[in-house]
N, C-alpha and C positions, 0 to 999 in steps of 0.2 A: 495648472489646475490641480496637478496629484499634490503638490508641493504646497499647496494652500489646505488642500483636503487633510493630510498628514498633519498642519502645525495646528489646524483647525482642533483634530481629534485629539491629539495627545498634549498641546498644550506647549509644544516645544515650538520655539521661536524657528522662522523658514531659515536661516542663514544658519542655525544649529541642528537643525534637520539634514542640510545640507553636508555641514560637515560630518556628521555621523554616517551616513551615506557614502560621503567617498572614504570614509577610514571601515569599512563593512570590515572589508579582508581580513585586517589584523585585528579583530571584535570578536573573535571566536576561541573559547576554552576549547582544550584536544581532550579526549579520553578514551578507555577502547570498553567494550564490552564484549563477553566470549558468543558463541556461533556454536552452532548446533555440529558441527567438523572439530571443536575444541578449538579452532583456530581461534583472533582478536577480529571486530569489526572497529574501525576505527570511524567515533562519532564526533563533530564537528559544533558545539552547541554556541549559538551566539550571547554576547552580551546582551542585558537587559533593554538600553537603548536600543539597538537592533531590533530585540525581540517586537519592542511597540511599534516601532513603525514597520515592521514585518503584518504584525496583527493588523494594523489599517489597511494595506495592500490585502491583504487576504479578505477583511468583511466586506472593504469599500470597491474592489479590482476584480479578484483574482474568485470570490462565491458567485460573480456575476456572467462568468465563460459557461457555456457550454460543456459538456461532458457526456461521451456518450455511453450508452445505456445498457454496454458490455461492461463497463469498468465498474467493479463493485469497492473499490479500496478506496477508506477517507471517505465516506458517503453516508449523511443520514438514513438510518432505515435501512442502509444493508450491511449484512456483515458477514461473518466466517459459514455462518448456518444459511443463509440467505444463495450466497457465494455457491456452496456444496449442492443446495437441491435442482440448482439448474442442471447438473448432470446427472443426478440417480437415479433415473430411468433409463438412459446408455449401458450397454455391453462393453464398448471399447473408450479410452480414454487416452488424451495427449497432454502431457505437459512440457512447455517450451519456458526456461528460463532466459530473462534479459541478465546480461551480464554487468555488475555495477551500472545499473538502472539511476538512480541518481544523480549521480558523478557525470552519467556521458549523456545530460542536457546539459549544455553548453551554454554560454551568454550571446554566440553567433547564433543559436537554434532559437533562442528568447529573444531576438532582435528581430531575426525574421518571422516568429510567430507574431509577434506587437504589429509587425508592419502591417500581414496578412488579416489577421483574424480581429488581436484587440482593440486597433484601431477602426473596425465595424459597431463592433458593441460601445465605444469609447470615443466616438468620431469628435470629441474637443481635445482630446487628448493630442500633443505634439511628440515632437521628438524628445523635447530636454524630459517631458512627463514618463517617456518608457528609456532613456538613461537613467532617472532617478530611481525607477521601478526595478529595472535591472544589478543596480547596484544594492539594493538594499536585500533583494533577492538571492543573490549571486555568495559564494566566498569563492575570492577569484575569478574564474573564469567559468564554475560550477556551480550549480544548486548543492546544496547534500542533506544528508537524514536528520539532521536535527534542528534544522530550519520549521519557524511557524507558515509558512509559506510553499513550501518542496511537495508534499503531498496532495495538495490543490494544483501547484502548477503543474504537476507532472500528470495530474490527470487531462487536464484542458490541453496540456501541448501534444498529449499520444491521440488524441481526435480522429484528427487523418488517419493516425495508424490503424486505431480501431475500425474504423470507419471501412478501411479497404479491406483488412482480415476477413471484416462480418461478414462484406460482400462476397468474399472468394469464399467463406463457411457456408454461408446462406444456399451459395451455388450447388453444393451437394449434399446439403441436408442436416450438416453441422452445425449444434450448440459450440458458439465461441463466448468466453469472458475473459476479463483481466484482471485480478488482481494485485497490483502495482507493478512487481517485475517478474511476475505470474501469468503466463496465458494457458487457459486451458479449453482442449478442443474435447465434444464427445460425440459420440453417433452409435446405430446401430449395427451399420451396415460394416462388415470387416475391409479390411485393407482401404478405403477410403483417407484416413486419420495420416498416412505415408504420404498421398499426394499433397493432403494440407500442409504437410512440415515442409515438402520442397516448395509448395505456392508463399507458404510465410516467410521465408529464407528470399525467397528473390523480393519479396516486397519490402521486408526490413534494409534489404542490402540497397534496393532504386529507394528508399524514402529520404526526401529532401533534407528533412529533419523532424526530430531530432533522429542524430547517429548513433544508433543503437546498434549493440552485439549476441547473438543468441551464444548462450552457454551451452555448447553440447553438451558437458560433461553432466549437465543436469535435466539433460532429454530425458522423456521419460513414454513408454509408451505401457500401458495396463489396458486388462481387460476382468472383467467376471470372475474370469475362470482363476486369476492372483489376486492381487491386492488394489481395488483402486481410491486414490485418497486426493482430494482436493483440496488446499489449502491446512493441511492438518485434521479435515474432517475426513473418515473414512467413512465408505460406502459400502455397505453389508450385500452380502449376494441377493437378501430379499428387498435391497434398495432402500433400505432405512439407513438415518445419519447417524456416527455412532464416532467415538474419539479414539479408539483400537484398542488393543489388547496391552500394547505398551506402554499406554497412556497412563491404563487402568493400573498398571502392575506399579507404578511410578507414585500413583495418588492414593492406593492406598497404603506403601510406606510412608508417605508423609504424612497423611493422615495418623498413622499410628505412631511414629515418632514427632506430632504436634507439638505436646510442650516442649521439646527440645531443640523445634528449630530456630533458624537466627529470625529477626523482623524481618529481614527481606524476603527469605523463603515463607514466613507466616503468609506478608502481604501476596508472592505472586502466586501461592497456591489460593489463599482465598479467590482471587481474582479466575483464577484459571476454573475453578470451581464452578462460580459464576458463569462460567463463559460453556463448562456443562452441562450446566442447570439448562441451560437453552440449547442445546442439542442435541443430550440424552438424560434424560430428567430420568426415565426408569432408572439409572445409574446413581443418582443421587439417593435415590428411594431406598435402593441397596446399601449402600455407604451408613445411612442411618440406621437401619436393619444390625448391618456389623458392628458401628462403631459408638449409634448412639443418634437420638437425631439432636442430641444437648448439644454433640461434641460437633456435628457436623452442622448446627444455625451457630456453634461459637466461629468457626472457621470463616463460612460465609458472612459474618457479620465484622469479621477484623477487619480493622482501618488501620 
């Protein structure tokens, strides 16, 4: 069925479909881009044939899962500002990193998710239909980040996970979300946020799959009284969204050495600007005050 549904859409003959499927693996350009540590992230981007039959698996498959309604990342209608206001009326705040979040769903966690779940939503679907799905999905034996498909599946396959956190959140009066390798816990009540971090540790560690790792080193616990920032959006002590103080001291260099930046720095400040504009608009209001509001709709407006 998937394998008809695939040559149907894109036009590629089934026995060509098939072979680009099983050569998935070695379909993929390498390159790295830098990390907020200066460190390299190493991104995995598939070839164009890949890409299309990725894109069917994802409109035709993988928009059709469930996903639950802590997971804000890869979601029409929510995003980074959406993501933040669920905590800023909390005192205290938890962030738990997944460790190479991508990479450690597996093609065994995707076989047994197909068995369990997709095959509910999917029930014509066979086996050879979630090996094809799996291959086109997969480089190697991984999902990764540069997949048209990784960000849907990883939403639908963390279900359960979310699912059980909520429940053990729910139980003491804890705001939980995710965004992608992001969990953040918040509440009012002090020292509560300690018990969540050892109740998420044993649940990540008993879940079937996917096999996930929490990154201590990127535990984070805040409260009111320092700093607390959700997905990059900070939260001000009078509980408005706001992008900090670093953000600001960052955009408006660039802002003032505009004409001299390269196209890439033009495009992701414009972008990022944008991405102000909707979280603290008083900020932009400013920005034109200082800089001009000519110079600041040129900004916003570069493609």
């Amino acid at each position: 069925m998937l394998l008809e549904l695939i040559s149907k859409n894109t036009l590629i003959e089934k026995d060509q479909v098939l072979d680009i499927a099983n050569k998935a693996s070695i379909s993929y350009a390498r390159f790295t881009i830098p990390k907020k540590d200066g460190s390299q992230r190493l991104i995995y981007q598939p070839s164009m044939a890949i890409r299309a039959l990725q894109k069917v698996v994802y409109d035709r498959v993988l928009d059709e899962l469930p996903v639950h309604d802590a997971c804000y990342a890869y979601r029409k209608g929510r995003g980074l500002k959406e993501h933040a206001s669920i905590h800023r009326n909390s005192k205290y705040l938890l962030r738990i990193d997944l460790k190479d979040f991508f990479e450690s769903i597996t093609r065994s966690d995707i076989e047994k998710y197909c068995n369990e779940y997709v095959s509910k939503v999917f029930p014509l679907f066979n086996q050879d239909d979630f090996n094809l799905m799996i291959n086109i999905v997969c480089r190697k034996d991984t999902i990764t980040i540069g997949s048209v498909t990784s960000p849907s599946l990883s939403n639908s396959i963390c279900y359960n996970l979310d699912e059980k956190i909520s429940r053990l959140s729910g139980s003491y009066g804890v705001r939980y979300t995710r965004y992608a390798d992001d969990m953040f816990f918040s509440t009012t009540n002090k020292n509560v946020l300690k018990i969540i971090q050892k109740g998420v540790s044993n649940i990540i560690k008993n879940l079937d799959y996917p096999k996930l790792t929490i990154n201590n080193k990127k535990t984070r616990h805040s409260s009111k009284k320092n700093r607390m920032s959700v997905t990059g959006v900070v939260i001000t002590v009078d509980k408005k969204l706001s992008i900090g103080r670093d953000k600001k001291r960052f955009i408006r260099g660039q802002v003032y050495n505009w004409n001299t930046l390269s196209i890439e720095e033009k495009s992701y400040l414009s972008g990022y600007l944008s991405f102000v504009k909707s979280v603290e608009p008083s900020y932009i209001n400013r920005l034109c005050d200082k800089y001009s509001s000519q110079v600041i709709q040129e900004i916003l407006r570069f493609s």
